[in-house]
N, C-alpha and C positions, 0 to 999 in steps of 0.2 A: 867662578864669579869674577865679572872683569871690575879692575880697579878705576872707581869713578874719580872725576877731577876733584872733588873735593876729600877724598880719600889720601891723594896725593899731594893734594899741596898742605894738607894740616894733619896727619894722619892722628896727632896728639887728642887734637881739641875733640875730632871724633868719637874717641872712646869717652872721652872726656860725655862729651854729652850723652853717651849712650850709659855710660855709667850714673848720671846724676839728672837723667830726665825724669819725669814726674813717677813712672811706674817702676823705672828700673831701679829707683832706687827700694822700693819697696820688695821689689818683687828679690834684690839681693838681700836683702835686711832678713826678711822671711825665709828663704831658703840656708841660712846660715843657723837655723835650728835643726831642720833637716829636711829630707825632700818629701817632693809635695805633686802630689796629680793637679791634672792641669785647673780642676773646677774649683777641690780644693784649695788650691792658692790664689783661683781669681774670688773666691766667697771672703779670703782672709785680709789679700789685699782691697776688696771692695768695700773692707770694712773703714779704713785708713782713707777714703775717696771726699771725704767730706760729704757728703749725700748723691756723691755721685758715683756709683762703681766703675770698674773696668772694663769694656766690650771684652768679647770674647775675639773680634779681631786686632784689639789695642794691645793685649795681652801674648797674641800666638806673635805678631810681630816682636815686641819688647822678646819674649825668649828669645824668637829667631836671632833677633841682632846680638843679643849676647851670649849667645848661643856660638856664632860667628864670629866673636871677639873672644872667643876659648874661657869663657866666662862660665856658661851654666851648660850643665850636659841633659843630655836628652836621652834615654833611655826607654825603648819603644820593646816592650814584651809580649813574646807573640803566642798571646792567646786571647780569648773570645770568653765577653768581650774582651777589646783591645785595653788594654791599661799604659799608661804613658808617664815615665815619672821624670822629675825634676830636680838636678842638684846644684851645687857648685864644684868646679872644678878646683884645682889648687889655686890657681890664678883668680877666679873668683871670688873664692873665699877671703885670701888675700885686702880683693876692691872690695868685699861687702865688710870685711871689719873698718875702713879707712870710713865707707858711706855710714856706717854704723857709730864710728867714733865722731861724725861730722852731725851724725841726729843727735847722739846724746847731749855733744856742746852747742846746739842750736836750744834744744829743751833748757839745758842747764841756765841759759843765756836771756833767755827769752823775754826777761823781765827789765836787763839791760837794754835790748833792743827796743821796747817797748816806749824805755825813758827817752832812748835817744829820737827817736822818732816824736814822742811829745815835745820836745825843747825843740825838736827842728822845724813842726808843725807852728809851735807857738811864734820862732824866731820869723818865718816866713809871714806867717799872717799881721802880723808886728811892721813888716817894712810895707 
């Protein structure tokens, strides 16, 4: 696969975002208990969607691309039916505890954030 221009001029920010867009990060979170066939993890992450699940092609991409950033392995066993499982590699594992340590302090927080946004609401509406 050839390297796109924006590959090359930020290669950081990219993972960056593939790691912390809206399904990957679930979809690491979840795989850091153990792996997971593909329906299985789109039924668990759909759960986490706010009332809106995962397409089954929003999902096959998010693995692919982290899949492609040596992040989650794909493990395709050949037998019938086809069964296809899902894990983290070392490197993954790695970003799903950082993403995981970034959910818990969002939860733990959230009531700070809450306040700040009331005082910044009120201060605005105020001028």
């Amino acid at each position: 696969m050839a390297v796109s221009d924006k590959e090359a001029l930020c290669p950081y920010r990219l993972v960056l975002e593939h790691v912390t867009s809206r399904w990957g990060v679930l979809v690491l979170i979840e795989l850091l208990d153990r792996p997971y066939r593909f329906s299985e993890l789109r039924r668990t992450i759909s759960a986490y969607g706010g009332g809106r699940g995962v397409s089954e092609k929003m999902l096959t991409q998010t693995l692919q691309t982290l899949e492609r950033d040596g992040l989650v392995h794909r493990n395709a066993k050949p037998v019938i039916p086809p069964r296809v499982d899902y894990s983290l590699t070392s490197l993954g594992r790695e970003a799903a505890e950082q993403v995981r340590a970034l959910s818990q302090w969002t939860r733990d927080r959230m009531d700070d954030v809450e306040k700040a946004r009331q005082t910044y609401d009120e201060a605005r509406a105020a001028s």
